[in-house]
N, C-alpha and C positions, 0 to 999 in steps of 0.2 A: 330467820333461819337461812333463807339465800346469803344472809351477811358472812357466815360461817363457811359455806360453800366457796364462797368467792376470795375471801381474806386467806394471805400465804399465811398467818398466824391465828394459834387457838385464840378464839374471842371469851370472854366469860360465858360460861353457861347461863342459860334461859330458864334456871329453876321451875318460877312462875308459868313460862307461858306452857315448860312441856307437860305441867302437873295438869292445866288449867284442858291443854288439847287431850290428853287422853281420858281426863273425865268428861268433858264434853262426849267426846266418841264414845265412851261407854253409856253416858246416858241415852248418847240419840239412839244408838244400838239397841237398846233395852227395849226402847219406845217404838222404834219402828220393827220389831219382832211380836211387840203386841199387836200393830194397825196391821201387820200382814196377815193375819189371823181372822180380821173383821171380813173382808171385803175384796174383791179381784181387784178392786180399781186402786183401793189403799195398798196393795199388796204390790203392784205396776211404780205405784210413787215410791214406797218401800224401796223397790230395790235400785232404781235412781238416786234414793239418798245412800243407800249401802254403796253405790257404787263412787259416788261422791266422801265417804265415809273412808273408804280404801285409798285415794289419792292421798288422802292427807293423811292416813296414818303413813303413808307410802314417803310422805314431805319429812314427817318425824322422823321415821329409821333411816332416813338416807341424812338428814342433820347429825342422828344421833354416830351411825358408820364415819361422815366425815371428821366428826371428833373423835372419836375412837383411830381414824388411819391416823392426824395430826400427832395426837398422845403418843403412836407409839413411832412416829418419824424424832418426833421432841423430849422422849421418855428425860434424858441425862440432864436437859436443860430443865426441864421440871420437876425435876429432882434438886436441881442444883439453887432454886428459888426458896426465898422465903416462905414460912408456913403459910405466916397472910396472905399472902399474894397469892398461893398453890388457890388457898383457899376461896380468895374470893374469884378464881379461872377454874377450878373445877366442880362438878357434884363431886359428894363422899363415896358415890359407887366408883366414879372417874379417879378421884385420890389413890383407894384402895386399889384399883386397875395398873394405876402408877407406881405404888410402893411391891406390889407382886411382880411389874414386869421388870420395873429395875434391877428385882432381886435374881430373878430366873433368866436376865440378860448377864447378869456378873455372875451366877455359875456359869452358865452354857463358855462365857469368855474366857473364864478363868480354867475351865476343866479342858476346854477345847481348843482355845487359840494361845494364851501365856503360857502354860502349861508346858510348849512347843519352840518356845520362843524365847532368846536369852533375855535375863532379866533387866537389862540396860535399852533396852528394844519393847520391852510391854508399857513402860508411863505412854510411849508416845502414839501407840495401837490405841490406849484407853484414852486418850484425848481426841486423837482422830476420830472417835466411835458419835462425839456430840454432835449431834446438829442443829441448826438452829434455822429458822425463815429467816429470810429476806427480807429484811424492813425496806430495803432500796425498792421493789418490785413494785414495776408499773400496776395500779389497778382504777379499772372507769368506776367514778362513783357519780352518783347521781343526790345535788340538793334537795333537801326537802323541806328544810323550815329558810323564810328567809334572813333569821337574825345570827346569820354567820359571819356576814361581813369580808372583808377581804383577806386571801392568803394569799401567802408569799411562799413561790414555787420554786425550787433553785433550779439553778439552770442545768442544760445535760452535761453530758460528759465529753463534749465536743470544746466545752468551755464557752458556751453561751451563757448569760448574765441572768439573775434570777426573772421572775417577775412575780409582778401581783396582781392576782386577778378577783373580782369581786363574783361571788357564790350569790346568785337568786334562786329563791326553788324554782326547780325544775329544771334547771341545766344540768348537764353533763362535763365532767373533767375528767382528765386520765391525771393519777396524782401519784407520787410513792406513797408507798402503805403508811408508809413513818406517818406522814402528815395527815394520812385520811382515818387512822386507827381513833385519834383521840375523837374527832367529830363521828366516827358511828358509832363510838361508845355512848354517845351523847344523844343519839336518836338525830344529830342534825344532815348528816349524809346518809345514806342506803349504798352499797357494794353493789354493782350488779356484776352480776352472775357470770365466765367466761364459758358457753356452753364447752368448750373442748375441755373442761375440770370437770365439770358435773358424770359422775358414776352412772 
């Protein structure tokens, strides 16, 4: 979930793990509503795990928020993607999110800004409207497995020569997004986190 916080681009959704965390919380919820009932002292650890309980659903809605602002920075470009591919980067609530906001972004554009505007002048308003992340953008990731082996970093923009550096776990690189996407889709990098992005 920090991977999503931290990457300039939507990452696939977490199906699994966000089905998996809010039943978990409802179960523990259910159970420690019973133990609070028993006893003062069960009641004292109660609400230590309740409070423990709210962090993390506190983790989910702020994963679930950061897809939700990315979707609608990137509405035109994921729109402009393959079904598969929407597919395999969104839930079908995020989908349907997508094909509503697209539609209610091209009235509001069409009724409000073309509308205003000579018609030799709107192609170039509704291509300007796309946005897309930054695949160039610097981000620290952190190894985790060691069977990454060595990447090859291209050099800056100063016109320094690439290089290649070999990835152990547990180091740290700052890499462009381009190169570090494919390894944490892989589980072989972790994103950490820029706290000045975190909401």
């Amino acid at each position: 979930m920090v991977n999503e916080m931290a990457a300039p681009d939507l990452l696939p959704y977490k199906a699994d793990l966000v089905w998996k965390t809010r039943s978990l919380l409802k179960e523990q919820e259910e159970g420690l509503a019973r133990q609070a009932t028993q006893s003062v002292e069960l009641a004292a650890v109660s609400t230590i795990y309740l409070l423990e309980a709210d962090r993390v659903r506190y983790v989910l809605a702020n994963y679930l928020r950061t897809r939700l602002h990315k979707i609608r920075c990137q509405v035109y470009g994921l729109v402009g993607m393959q079904p598969r591919a929407r597919r395999e980067l969104l839930s079908r609530e995020e989908e349907t999110f997508v094909q509503r906001l697209f539609v209610a972004l091209g009235d509001h554009l069409t009724d409000e800004v073309l509308a205003q505007v000579p018609e030799k002048y709107s192609a170039g308003i509704e291509k300007s409207m796309e946005s897309q992340p930054s695949h160039q953008q610097m981000v620290f990731v952190e190894a985790i497995t060691d069977d990454i082996g060595d990447v090859t970093v291209p050099g800056a923009a100063d016109g320094s020569e690439a290089q290649t550096v070999s990835m152990q776990a547990g180091s740290t690189f700052v890499l462009p997004f381009s190169i570090a996407r494919p390894l944490v889709a892989t589980d072989k990098l972790v994103l950490m986190c820029d706290t000045r992005q975190v909401q």
